[in-house]
N, C-alpha and C positions, 0 to 999 in steps of 0.2 A: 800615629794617626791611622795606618794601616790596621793595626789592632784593634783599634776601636770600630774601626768600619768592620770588620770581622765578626766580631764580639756581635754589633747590631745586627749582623746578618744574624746568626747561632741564633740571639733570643728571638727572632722575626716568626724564623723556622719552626724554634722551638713552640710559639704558640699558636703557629696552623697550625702542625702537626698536633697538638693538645688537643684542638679543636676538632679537628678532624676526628680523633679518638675517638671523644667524646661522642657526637655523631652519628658513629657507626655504632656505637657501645650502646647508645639510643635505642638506635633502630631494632636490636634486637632483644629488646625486654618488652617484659609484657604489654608494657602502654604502646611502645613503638610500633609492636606489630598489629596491637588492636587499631592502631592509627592509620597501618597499611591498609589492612584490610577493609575499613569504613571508609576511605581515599580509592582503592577500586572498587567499592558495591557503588559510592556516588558516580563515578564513570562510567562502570556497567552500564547501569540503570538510565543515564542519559543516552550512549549509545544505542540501548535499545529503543528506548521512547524514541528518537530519532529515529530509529530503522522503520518502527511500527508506524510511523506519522508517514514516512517517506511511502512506506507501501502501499496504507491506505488510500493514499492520494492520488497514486499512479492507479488502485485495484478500480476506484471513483473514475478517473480519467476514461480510462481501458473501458469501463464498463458501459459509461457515457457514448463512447465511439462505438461500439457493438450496438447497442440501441440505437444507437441513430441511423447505422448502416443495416441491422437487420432485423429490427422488428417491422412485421408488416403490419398497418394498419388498417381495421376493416374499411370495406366499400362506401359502409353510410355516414365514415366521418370521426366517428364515435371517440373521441378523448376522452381519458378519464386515467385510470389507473393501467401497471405496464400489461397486467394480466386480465384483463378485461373482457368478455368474451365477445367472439364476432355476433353481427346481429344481423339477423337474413336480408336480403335487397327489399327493396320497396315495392310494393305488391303481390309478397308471399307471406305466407302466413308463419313457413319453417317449420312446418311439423307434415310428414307425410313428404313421398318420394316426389320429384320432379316427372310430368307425363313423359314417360317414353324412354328415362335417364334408370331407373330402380337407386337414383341417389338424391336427397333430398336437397334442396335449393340451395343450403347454406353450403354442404361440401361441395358446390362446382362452380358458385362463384369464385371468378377471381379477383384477387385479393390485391390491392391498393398499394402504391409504394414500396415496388418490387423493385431490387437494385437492374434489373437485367431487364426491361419489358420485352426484348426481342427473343427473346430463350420461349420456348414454349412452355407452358404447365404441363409436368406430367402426373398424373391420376393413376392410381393404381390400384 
């Protein structure tokens, strides 16, 4: 009986390790490797799309918070686009200097939605 229990081990062994061979003997012929290597460009390629999605979304985020904490927006209101330009106060015309200033109305208005109103504007 011992014999035989023996014997069953040997051929058990014998056809992993066949298998195994095999396997490994696989892996390195031409299909096997062409099989690697199209098995990492598929994971590359996810990794990356992933990375790039992840970045995006934080560059989105980030970008979102800066605007919001430090675009100023002009005095009359004006919504519209993030580059929009300021538009002079209400009863100047914006062309020609302020009396008395040599700076013309739009550069000494100050400006709307300022994180700090206690800070002074300084003019230079």
């Amino acid at each position: 009986m011992r014999r035989l229990f023996w014997v069953g081990v040997g051929a058990t062994g014998a056809v992993l390790i066949a298998r195994r061979a095999r396997q490994v003997a696989r892996r390195y012929t031409p299909e096997g490797v062409a099989e690697q290597v199209e098995a990492t460009g598929r994971r590359t390629t996810t990794a990356l799309r992933g990375s790039v999605e992840t970045f995006r979304t934080a560059m989105d985020r980030r970008e979102r918070d800066l605007v919001a904490t430090l675009l100023v927006s002009p005095e009359g209101g004006a919504s519209g686009g993030r580059h929009q330009a300021a538009t002079p106060p209400q009863g100047s015309s914006g062309t020609g200097p302020a009396p008395g200033t040599g700076r013309s109305p739009a550069s000494s208005a100050r400006p709307s939605g300022r994180v700090d109103d206690d800070e002074p504007l300084y003019d230079f």
